[in-house]
C-alpha positions in Angstrom: -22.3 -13.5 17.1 -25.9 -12.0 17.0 -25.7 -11.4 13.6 -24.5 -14.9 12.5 -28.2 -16.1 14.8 -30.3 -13.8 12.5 -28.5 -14.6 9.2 -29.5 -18.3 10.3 -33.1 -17.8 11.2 -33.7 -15.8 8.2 -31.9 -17.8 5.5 -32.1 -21.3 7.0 -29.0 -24.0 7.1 -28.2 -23.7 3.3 -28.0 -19.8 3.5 -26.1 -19.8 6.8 -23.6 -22.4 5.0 -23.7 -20.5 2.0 -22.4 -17.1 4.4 -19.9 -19.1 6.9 -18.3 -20.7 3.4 -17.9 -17.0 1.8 -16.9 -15.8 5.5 -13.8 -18.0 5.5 -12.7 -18.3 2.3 -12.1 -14.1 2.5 -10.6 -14.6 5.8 -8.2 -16.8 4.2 -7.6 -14.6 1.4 -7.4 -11.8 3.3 -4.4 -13.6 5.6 -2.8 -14.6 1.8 -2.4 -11.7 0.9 -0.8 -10.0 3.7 2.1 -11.9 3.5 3.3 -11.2 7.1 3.8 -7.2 6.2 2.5 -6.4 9.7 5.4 -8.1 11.9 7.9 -8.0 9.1 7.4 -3.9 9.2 7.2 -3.3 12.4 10.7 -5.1 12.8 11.9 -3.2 9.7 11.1 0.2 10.8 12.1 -0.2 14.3 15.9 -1.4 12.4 15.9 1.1 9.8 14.8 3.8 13.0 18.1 2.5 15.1 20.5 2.9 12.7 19.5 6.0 11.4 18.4 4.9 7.8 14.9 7.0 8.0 14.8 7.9 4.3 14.3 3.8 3.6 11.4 3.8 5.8 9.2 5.6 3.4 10.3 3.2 0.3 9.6 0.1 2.6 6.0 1.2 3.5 5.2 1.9 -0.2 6.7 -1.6 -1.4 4.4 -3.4 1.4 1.5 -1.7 0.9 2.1 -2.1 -3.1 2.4 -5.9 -2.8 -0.2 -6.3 -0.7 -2.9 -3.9 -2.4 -1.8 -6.0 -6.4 -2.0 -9.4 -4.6 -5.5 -8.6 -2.5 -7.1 -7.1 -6.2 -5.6 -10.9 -7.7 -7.0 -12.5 -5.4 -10.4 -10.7 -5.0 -10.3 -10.8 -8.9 -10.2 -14.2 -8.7 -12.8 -15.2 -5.8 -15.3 -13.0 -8.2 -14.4 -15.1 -10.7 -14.9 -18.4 -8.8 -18.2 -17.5 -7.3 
């Protein structure tokens, strides 16, 4: 929180607006585009672990991280382009 005091002292209220703005609409983007992979994996791997299905383990990590990596480069594509 020290750092949000000095961006506001040195910028004033429009540039500390300006910051907390920017600061949630990429926390908002960044929860988007997630998607739920982190709970949705751990339940997947812990299933595909049980019943002795390791070799779709591998292909699931890969699809999640795939998704989410195209859909965070859209969407940061697209805050660039909004700014």
């Amino acid at each position: 929180y020290a750092i949000r005091v000095i961006i506001a002292r040195y910028y004033g209220p429009e540039g500390y607006g300006f910051v907390s703005t920017s600061l949630a609409l990429f926390t908002l983007a960044y929860t988007i585009s997630l998607l739920g992979f982190s709970s949705s994996l751990t339940r997947q791997i812990s299933y595909y672990y049980t019943t002795e299905k390791t070799g779709r383990i591998k292909s699931l990590i890969f699809s999640a991280y795939g998704i989410s990596s195209v859909l965070s480069a859209t969407i940061g594509v697209l805050l660039f382009l909004s700014s």
